[in-house]
C-alpha positions in Angstrom: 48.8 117.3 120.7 50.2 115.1 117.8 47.9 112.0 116.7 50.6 109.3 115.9 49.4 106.4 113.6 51.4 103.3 114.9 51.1 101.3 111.8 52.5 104.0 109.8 54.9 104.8 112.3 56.0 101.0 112.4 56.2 100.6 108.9 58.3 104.0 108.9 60.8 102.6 111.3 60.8 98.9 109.7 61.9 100.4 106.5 64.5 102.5 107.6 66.0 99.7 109.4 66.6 97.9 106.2 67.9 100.7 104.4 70.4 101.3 107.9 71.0 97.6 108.1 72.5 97.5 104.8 74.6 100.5 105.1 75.8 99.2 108.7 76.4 95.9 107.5 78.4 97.6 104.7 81.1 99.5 107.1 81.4 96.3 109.5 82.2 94.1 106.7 85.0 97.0 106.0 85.9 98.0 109.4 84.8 95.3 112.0 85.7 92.4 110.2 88.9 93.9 108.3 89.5 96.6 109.8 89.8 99.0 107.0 88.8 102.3 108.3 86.0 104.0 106.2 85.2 107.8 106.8 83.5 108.0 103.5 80.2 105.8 104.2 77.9 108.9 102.7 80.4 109.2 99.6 79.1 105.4 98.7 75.5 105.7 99.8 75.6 108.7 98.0 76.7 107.4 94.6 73.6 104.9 95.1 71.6 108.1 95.1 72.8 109.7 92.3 73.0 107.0 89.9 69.0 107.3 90.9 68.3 110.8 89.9 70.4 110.0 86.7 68.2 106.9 85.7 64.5 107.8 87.0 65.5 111.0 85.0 66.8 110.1 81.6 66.4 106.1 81.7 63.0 105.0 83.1 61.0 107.2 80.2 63.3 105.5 77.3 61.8 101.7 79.2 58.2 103.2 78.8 59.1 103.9 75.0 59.1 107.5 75.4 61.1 110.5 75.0 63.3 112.0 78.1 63.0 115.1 79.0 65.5 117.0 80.6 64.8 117.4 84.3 66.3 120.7 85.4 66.0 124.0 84.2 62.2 125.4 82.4 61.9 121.7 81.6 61.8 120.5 85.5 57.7 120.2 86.1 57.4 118.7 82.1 59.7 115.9 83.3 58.4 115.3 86.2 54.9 114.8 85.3 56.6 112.5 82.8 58.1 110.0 85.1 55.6 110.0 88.3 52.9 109.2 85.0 55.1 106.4 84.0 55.7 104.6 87.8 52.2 105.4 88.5 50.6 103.6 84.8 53.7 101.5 83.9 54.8 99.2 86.6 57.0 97.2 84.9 59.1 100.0 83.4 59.7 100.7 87.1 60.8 97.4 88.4 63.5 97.2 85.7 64.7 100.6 85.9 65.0 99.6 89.8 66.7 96.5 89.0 69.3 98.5 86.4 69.6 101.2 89.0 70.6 98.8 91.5 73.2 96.8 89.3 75.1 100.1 88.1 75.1 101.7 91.4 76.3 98.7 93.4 79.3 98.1 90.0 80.4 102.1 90.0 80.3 102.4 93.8 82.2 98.8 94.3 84.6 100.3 91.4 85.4 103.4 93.3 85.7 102.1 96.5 88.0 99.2 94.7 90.2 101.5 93.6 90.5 104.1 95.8 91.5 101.5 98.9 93.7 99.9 96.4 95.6 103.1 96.0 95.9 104.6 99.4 96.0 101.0 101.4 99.3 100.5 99.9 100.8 102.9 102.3 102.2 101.8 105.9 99.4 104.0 107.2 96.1 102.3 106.4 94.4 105.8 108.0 95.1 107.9 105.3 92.8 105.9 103.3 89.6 107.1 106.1 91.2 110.6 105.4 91.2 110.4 101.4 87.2 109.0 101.9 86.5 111.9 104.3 88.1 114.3 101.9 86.4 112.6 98.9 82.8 112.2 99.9 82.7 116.2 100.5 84.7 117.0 97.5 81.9 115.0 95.3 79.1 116.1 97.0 79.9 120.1 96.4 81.0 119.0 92.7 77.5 117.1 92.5 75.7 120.4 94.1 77.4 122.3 91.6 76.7 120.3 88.3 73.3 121.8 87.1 72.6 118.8 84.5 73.1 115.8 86.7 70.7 116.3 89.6 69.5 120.1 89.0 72.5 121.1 91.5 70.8 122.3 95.1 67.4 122.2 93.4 67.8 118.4 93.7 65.1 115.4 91.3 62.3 115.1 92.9 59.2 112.3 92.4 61.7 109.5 92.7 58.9 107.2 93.2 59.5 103.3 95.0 58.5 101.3 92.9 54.9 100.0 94.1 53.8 103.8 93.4 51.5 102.7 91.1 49.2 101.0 93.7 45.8 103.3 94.5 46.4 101.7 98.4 49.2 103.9 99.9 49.6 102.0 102.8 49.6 99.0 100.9 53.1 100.0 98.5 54.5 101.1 101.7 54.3 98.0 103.2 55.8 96.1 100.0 58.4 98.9 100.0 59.2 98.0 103.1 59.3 93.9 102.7 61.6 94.8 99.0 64.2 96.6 101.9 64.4 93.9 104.1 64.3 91.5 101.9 67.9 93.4 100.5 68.7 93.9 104.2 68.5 89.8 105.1 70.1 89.0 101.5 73.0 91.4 102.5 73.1 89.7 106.2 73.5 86.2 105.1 75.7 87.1 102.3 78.1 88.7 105.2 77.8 85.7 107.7 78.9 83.3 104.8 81.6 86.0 104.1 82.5 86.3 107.8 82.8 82.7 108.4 84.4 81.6 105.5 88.5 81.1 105.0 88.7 84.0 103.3 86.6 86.3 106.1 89.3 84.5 108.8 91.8 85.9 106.7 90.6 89.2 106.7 90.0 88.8 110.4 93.8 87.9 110.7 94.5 91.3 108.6 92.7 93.2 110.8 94.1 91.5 114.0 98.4 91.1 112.8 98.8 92.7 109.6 102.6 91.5 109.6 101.8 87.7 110.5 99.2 87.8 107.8 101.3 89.0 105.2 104.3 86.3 106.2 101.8 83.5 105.7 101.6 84.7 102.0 98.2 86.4 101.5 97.8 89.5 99.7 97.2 92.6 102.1 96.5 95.1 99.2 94.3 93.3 97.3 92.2 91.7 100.2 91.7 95.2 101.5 90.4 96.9 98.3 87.7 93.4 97.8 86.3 93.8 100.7 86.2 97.7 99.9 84.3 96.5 96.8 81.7 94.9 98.2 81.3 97.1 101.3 81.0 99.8 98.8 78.6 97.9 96.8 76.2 97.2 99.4 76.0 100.6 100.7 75.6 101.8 97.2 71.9 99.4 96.8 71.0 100.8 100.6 72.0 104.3 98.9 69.5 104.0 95.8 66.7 102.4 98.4 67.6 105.8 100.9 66.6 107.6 97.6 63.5 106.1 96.6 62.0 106.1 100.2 62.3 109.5 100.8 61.3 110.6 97.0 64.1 112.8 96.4 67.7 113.1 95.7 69.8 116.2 97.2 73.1 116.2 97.8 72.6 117.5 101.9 71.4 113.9 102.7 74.8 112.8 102.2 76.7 115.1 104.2 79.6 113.7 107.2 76.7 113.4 109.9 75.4 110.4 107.7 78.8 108.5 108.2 78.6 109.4 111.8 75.6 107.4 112.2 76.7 104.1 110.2 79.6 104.4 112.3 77.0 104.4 115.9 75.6 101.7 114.6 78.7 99.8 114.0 80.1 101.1 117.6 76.9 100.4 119.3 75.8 96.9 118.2 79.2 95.3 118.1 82.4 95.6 115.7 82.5 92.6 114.0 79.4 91.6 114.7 76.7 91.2 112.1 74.0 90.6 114.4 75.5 93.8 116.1 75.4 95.7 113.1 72.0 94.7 112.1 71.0 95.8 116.1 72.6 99.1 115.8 70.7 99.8 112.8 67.4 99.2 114.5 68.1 101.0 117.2 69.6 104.2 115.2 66.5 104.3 112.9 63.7 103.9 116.4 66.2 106.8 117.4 65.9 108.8 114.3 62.0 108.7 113.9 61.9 109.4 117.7 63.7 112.8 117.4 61.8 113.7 114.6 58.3 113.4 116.5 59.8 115.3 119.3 61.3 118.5 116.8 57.7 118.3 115.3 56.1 118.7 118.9 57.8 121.1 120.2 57.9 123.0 117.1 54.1 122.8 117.5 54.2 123.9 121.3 56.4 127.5 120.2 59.2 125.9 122.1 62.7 127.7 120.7 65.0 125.0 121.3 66.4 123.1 117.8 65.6 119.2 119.0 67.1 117.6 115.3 70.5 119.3 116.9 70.2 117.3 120.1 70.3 113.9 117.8 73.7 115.0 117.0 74.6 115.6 120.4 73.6 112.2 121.8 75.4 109.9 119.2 78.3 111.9 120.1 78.0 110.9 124.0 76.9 107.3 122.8 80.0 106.8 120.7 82.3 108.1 123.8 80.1 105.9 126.3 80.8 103.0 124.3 83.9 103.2 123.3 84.4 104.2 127.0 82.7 101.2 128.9 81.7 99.0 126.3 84.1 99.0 123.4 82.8 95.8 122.2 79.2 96.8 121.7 76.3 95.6 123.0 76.6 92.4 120.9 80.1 91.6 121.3 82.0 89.4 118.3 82.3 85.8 119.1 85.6 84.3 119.5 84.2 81.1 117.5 84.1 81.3 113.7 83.8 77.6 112.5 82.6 74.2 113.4 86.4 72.8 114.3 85.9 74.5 118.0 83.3 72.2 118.4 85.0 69.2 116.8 88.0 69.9 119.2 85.7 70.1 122.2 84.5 67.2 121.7 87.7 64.9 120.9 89.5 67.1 124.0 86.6 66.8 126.6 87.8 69.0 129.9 90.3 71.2 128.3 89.0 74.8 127.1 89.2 75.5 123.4 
């Protein structure tokens, strides 16, 4: 019998929603509302990561006025002792090597994903760009696994602490942890709903919908492609350095094809398009993801021989067909009205339907 404390549970769940809500509101900025298809989600959360490892490594003891030492190799325990003493006695050497972590992450990932898309999206077939990304995102991950100086290759960097570490009440820094990734999450929500509903989300909504009419009114399909790429990219970057810090540890097999698979369940579930969709998707995936891992731990614990992490896989599979079966929309569906004018025209047309 597993003892399950709800509060710590919650606060589990709450966290990981923010971290999901930013990389699903990433990929429907990309996808739902231009429909730029993006098969290398992990590649940019993954960048997020790295740039992590690299800082907490080599820039956070150079903020407390120290030396760096090297992380991997005889030198690995020395180094870490060195930074989990620094976020534990120097808090503000943490919060600015967050704030720097988040900045370079969210410019290199928003650079690569800039100019990748501007590359590839210049073809007539806007897929190859998903097939570059897929292609990509594996291709750095193995050349990441196998550089022994940037992350200690498959040893991974551990102790990358969130930044309230160096509170005695556990519970306590988890809970601000939490509030500092919703807090990105809601910023990265209302960002996209200006985006969305702005002229220049319309136009990327016209992009998506007529490529061909778009382009004869004048607008510049390339470039409006590789933007939004930029700050799709961008924002899953900051959800990829928070990814990092919650679970204390960067390796490159949390960034593996099955991670894109689940921003892209949480975009097909909540609703394409759809913020609000996106930001429900998340929350669902992430009460889904702490679910399964209760039940592998149980029946682990009750000798039970079947692999229950495996059945995750399995069932966002049959969700994505079921959806994009039935309900192809989501469960939030996009609205058809973007601006205030519907209303306007309601009004000064009373009867007729707008």
């Amino acid at each position: 019998m597993i003892n399950i404390d709800l509060g710590a549970t919650a606060i589990s769940v709450l966290t990981l929603f923010g971290i999901y809500a930013l990389m699903s509101i990433s990929l429907n900025l990309e996808y739902g509302v231009a429909g730029v298809p993006n098969f290398g989600q992990a590649l940019f959360v993954s960048i997020g990561a790295y740039v992590a490892g690299v800082t907490y490594t080599r820039l956070l003891p150079l903020l407390a006025g120290m030396e760096s030492v090297h992380p991997c190799g005889p030198t690995m325990g020395q180094a870490l002792q060195l930074r989990s003493e620094i976020m534990a006695t120097q808090p503000v050497a943490g919060f600015i090597n967050l704030a720097l972590t988040l900045v370079i992450a969210a410019i290199l990932s928003g650079a690569v994903g800039f100019a990748v898309s501007y590359v590839t999206l210049r073809l007539k077939e806007e897929w190859f760009l998903a097939l570059v990304l897929l292609v990509g995102g594996e291709t750095v991950r193995i050349v990441v696994r196998g550089a022994d100086d940037l992350i200690c290759s498959h040893n991974g960097i551990s102790s990358v602490a969130q930044p309230f570490y160096f509170l005695d009440d556990v519970q306590m820094s988890s809970i601000l942890f939490m509030l500092l990734a919703l807090a990105l999450a809601l910023i990265a929500y209302l960002y996209s709903q200006r985006l969305t509903h702005s002229p220049y989300g319309r136009m990327l909504k016209g992009l998506r919908e007529n490529e061909e009419v778009t382009r004869g009114l004048g607008k510049g399909i390339s470039l409006a492609r590789a933007q939004i790429m930029l700050i799709g990219s961008a924002i899953a970057a900051i959800g990829g350095v928070l990814f990092a810090l919650n679970t204390g540890f960067v390796n490159t097999n949390d960034y593996v094809v099955t991670l894109t698979l689940d921003v892209w369940v949480m975009v097909v579930l909540g609703g394409i398009g759809n913020n609000r969709g996106a930001l429900l998707g998340a929350a669902l995936i992430a009460i889904m993801d702490r679910v399964t891992q209760v039940a592998a731990i149980a029946l682990n614990m009750s000798g039970s021989p079947i692999e229950f992490n495996y059945v995750r896989f399995i069932a966002f599979g049959i969700i994505l067909l079921l959806m994009l079966r039935y309900r192809p929309a989501g469960l939030l569906p996009e609205s058809r009205l973007t601006t205030i004018a519907h209303e306007t025209a309601k009004r000064l047309t009373p009867g007729k339907t707008i």
